[in-house]
C-alpha positions as a printed Julia matrix, in Angstrom:
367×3 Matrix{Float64}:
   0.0     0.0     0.0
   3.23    2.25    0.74
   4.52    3.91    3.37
   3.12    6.22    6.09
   4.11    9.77    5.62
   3.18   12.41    7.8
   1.93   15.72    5.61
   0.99   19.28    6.5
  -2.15   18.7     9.01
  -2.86   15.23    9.1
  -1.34   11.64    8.69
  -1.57   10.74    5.46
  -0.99    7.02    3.42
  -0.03    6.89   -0.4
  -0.69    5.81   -2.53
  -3.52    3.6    -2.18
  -5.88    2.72   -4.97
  -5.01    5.41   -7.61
  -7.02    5.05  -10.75
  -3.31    3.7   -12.62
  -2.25    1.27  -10.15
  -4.4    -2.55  -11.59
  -6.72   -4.34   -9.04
  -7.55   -7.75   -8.88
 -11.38   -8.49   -8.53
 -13.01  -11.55   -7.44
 -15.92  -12.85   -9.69
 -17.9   -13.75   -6.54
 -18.53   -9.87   -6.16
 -21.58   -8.05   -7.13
 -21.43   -4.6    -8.41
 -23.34   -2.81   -6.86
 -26.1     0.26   -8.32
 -27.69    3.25   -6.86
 -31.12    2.57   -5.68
 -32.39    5.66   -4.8
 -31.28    9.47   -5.34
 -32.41   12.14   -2.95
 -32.16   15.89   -3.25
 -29.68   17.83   -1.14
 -31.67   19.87    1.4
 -30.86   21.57    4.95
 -30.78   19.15    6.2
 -29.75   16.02    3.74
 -31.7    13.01    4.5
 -30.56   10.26    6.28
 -30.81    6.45    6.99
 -30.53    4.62   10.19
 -28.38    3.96   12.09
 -28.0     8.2    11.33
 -30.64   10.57   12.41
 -29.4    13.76   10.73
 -26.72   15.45    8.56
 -26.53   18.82    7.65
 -23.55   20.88    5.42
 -23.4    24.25    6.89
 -21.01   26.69    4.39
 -20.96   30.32    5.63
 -18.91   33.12    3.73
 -18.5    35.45    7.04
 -16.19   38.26    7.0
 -13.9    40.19    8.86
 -14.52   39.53   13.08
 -15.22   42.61   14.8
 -14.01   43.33   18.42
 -16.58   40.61   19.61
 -16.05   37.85   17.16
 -19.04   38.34   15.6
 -19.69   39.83   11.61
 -18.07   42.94   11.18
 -20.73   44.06    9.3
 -24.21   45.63    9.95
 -26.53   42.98   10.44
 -30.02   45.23   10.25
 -32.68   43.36    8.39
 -31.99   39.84   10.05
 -33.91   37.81   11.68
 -31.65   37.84   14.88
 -31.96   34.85   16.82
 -33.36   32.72   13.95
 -31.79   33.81   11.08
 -31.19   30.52    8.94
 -31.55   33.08    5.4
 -28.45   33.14    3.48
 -27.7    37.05    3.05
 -24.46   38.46    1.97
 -23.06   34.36    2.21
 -23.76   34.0     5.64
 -26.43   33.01    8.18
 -26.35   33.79   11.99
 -28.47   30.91   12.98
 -29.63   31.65   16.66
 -26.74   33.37   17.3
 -27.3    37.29   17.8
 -23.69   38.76   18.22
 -21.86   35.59   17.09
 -22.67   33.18   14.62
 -23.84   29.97   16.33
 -25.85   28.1    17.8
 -26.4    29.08   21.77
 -26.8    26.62   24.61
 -29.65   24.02   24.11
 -30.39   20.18   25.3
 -29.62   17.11   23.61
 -30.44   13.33   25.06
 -30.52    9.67   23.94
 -28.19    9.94   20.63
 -24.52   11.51   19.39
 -23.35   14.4    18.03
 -20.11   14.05   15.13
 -19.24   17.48   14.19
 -16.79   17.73   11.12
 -15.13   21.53   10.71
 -13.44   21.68    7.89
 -12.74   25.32    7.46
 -13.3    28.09   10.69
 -13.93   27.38   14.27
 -16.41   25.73   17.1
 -16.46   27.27   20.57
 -17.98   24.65   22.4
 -19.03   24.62   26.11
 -21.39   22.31   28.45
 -23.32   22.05   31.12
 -20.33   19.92   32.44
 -18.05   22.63   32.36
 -16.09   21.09   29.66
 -14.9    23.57   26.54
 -13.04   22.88   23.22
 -12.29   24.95   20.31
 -11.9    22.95   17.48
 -11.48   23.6    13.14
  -9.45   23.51   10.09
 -10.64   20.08    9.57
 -10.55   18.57   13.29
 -14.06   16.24   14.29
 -15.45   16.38   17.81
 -17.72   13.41   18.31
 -20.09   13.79   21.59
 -22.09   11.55   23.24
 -25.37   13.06   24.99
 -26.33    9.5    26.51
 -28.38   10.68   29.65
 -28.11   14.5    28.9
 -25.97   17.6    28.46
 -26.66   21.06   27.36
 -23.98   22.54   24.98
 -23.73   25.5    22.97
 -21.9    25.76   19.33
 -20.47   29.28   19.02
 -18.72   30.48   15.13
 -15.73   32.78   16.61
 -14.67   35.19   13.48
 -11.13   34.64   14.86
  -9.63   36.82   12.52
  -9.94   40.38   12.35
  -8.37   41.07    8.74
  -9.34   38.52    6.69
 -12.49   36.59    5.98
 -13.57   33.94    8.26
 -15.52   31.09    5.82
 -16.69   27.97    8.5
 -17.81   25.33    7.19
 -18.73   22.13    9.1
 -20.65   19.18    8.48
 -23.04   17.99   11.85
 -23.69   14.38   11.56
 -26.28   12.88   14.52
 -25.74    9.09   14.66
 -28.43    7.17   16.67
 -27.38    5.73   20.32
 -28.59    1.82   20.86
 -31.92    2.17   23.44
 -29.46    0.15   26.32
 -26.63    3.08   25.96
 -29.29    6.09   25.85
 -28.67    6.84   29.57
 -24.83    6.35   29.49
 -23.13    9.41   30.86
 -22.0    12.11   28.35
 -18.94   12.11   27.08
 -16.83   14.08   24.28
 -13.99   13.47   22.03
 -11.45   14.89   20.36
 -10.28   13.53   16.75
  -8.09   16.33   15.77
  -7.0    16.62   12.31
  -3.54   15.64   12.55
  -5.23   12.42   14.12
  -6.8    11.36   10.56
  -5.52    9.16    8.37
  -5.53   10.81    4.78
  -5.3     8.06    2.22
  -4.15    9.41   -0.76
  -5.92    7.65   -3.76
  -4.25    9.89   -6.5
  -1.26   12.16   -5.98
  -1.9    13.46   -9.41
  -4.96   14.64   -8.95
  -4.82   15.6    -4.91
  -7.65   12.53   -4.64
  -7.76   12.01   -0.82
 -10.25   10.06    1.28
  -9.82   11.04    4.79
 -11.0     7.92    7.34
 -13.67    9.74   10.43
 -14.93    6.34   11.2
 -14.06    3.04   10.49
 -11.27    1.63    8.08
 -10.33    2.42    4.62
  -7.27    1.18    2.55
  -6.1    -0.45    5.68
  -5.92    2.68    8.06
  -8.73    2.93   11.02
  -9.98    6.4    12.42
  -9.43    6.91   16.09
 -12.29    4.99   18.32
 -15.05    6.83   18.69
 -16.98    7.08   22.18
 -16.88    3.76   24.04
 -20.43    4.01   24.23
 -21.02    4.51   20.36
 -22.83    2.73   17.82
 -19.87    3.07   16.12
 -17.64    1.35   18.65
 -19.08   -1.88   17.93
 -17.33   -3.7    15.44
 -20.72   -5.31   13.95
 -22.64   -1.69   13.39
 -19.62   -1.44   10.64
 -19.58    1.98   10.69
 -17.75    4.21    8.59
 -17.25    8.2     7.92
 -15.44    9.15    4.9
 -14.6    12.61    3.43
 -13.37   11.88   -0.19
 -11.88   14.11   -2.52
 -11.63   13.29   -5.96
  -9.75   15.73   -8.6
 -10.66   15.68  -12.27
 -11.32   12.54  -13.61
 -10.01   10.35  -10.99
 -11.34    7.16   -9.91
 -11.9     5.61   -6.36
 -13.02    2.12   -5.75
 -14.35    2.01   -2.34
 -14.53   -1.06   -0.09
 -17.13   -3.92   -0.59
 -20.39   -2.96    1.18
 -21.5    -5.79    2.51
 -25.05   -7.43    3.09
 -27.28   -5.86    5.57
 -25.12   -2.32    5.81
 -26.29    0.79    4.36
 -23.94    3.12    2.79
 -25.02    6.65    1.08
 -23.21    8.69   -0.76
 -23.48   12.52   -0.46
 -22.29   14.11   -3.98
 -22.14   18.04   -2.5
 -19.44   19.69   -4.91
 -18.4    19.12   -8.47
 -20.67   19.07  -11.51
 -19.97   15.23  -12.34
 -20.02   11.75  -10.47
 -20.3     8.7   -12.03
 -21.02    5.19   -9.48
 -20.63    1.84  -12.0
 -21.56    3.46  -14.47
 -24.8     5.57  -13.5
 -24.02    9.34  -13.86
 -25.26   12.15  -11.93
 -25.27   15.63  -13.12
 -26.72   17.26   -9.92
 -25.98   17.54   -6.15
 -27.53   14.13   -4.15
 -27.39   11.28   -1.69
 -27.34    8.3    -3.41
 -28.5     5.46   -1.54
 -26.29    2.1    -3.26
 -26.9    -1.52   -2.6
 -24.58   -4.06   -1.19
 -21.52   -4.88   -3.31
 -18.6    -3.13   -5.04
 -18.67    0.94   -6.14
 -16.62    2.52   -8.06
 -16.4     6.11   -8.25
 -15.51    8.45  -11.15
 -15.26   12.16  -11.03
 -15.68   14.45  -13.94
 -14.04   17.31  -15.53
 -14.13   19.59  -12.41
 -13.74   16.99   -9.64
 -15.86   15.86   -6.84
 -16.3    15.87   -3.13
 -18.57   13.35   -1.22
 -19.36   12.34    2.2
 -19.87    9.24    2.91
 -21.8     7.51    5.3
 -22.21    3.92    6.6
 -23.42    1.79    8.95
 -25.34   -1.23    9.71
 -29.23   -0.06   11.18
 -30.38   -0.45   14.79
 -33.7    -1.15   13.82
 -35.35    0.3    17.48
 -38.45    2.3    17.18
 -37.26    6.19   17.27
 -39.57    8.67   19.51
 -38.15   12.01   18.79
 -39.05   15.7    19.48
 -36.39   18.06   18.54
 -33.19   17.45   20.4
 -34.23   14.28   22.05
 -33.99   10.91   20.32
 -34.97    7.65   22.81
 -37.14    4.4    22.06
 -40.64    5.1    23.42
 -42.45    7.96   24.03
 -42.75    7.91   27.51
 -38.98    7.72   27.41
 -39.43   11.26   25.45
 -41.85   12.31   27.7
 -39.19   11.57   30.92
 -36.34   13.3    28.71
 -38.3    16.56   28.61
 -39.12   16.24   32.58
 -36.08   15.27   33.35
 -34.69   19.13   31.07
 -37.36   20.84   33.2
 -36.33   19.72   36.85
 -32.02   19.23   36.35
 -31.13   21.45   33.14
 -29.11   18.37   32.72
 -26.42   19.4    35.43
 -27.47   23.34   34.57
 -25.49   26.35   32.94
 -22.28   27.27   34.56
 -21.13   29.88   31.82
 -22.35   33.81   32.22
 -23.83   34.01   28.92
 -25.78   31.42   26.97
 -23.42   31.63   23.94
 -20.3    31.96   25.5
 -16.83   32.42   22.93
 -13.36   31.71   24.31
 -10.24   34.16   23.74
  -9.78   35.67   20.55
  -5.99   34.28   20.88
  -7.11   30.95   22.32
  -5.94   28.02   19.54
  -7.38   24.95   19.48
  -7.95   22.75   22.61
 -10.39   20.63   24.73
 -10.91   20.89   28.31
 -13.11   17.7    29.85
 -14.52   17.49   32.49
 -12.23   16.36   34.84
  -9.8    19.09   34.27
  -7.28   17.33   31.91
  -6.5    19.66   29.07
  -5.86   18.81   25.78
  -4.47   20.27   22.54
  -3.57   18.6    19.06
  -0.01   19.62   19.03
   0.48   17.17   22.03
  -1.88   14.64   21.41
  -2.6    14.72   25.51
């Protein structure tokens, strides 16, 4: 497969699977076929094991002395503002972009910033700033109340964020676990490079690919049970390249998000237009066109448990639901110890992850 070489801001593996380099294939695979195509909306749709994705892209510009736009921001919807205008959205943010503190329960959170930065802080105490292509994955379990801030760091140049937020279903025996965060910082990812040509990369979130596995996920994850087979990829495929991912086998689902290029071809079906393509078991191979193509991927074998959800609570019944929201009203699931209900860190603050029991940690030391 070649060696391991460490590039600029993450581990990466080359070459692996380049469109030149011959494969042997065994006749007792199927090919497999896209079986259903779905628009890309906010959010996309999902499949279970997953309860949610959405792609947030936000053109923001210059911070101002409070990390929020450095523009006017008359004529918004402050508070909900989900419009695009001038490239950006505030959400329910008012002075910073973001979303403020709120309640989650029974399911886990797998936030992917590719470009910009998350404040996050809990009802635990616990904070983290995290970007530039670092994941947190969080596990609500019984509860926890965090808030997602978008600090425009930078003062003299734009600050674009863009983040994909992933909710992946919690079995109903791990729905009470406590919560629990972690920290897969970018330099923590292994990068398989699938084309050095054409810059094709599929970086690994969850699961294996090409022989390199992510960094576990949660203990008490879906995902950190070797038959759910999940798997999170982030593929980049330059003009014209070719990827052939791995065998998808029988009873795991596996969509593919086409959200940039103009061209992507799966075994031979082409699609001209931004969509999650649902396949079916068996072999996929995947061919960009002229302008490239990025896709998410995502994977996993289904829970099959009924789902009773309202909002930010996901559990199996709903007098589970019904508890969930009791439970909110009487504990604020441990309360709010920040002053504000969006709270930012410092301006000059880089990225890190404080947990709950005090222990500090920070990419550059992999603590």
């Amino acid at each position: 497969m070649g060696s391991l070489a460490v590039g600029p801001g993450r581990a990466q593996i080359g070459l692996a699977m380049s469109n030149n380099t011959p494969r042997s294939v065994s006749s007792e695979l199927v090919q497999s076929r896209v079986v259903r195509e779905t628009p890309l909306g906010f959010p996309w749709e999902t499949r279970d094991p997953f309860l949610f994705c959405v792609h947030h892209e936000d053109f923001y510009p210059e911070g101002n002395e409070q990390m929020g736009p450095r523009v006017s921001l008359a004529g918004r919807n402050l508070g909900q503002d989900f419009t695009v205008k001038d490239g950006f959205r505030m959400y329910h943010g008012e002075v910073v972009p973001g979303f403020p503190q709120h309640p989650h329960r029974g399911f886990e959170t797998i936030t992917i910033a590719r470009r910009g930065f998350i404040d996050h802080s809990d009802s635990l105490g616990a904070a983290a700033r995290f970007g530039t292509g670092d994941v947190q994955w969080m596990t609500a379990g019984k509860g926890i109340v965090h808030s997602e801030m978008f600090p425009l760091v930078s003062q003299t140049e734009p600050n674009t964020v863009e983040l994909f937020q992933i909710w992946l279903n919690l079995p109903g025996a791990d729905k009470m676990v406590d919560p629990h965060f972690r920290m897969l910082w970018a330099e923590s990812l292994p990068c398989v490079i699938v084309d050095a040509s054409t810059s094709s990369t599929v970086t690994v979130i969850a699961g294996q690919f090409a022989g390199q596995a992510a960094p576990s996920p949660p203990p008490s994850s879906w995902a950190a049970k070797p038959e759910a087979d999940i798997a999170i990829y982030a593929i980049v495929l330059g003009a014209n390249a070719t990827l052939a991912l791995p065998t998808l086998a029988q009873g795991v689902e596996r969509t593919l998000y086409f959200f940039k290029g103009s061209e992507l071809t799966v075994n031979g079906q082409r699609f001209q237009r931004h969509a999650g393509l649902e396949v079916s078991p068996g072999e996929q191979t995947l061919t960009a066109g002229e302008g490239g193509a990025e896709i998410l991927v995502l994977q996993g074998r289904p829970l099959r448990e009924r789902v009773a959800q309202y909002g930010p609570f996901v559990m199996n019944t709903q007098a589970e639901l019904q508890q969930a929201f009791t439970d909110y009203r009487r504990t604020q699931f441990g309360g709010w110890p920040w002053p504000e209900d969006a709270p930012v860190h410092p301006r000059t603050e880089g990225r890190f992850a404080r947990h709950v029991d005090g222990r500090v940690e920070r990419p550059e030391t992999k603590a």
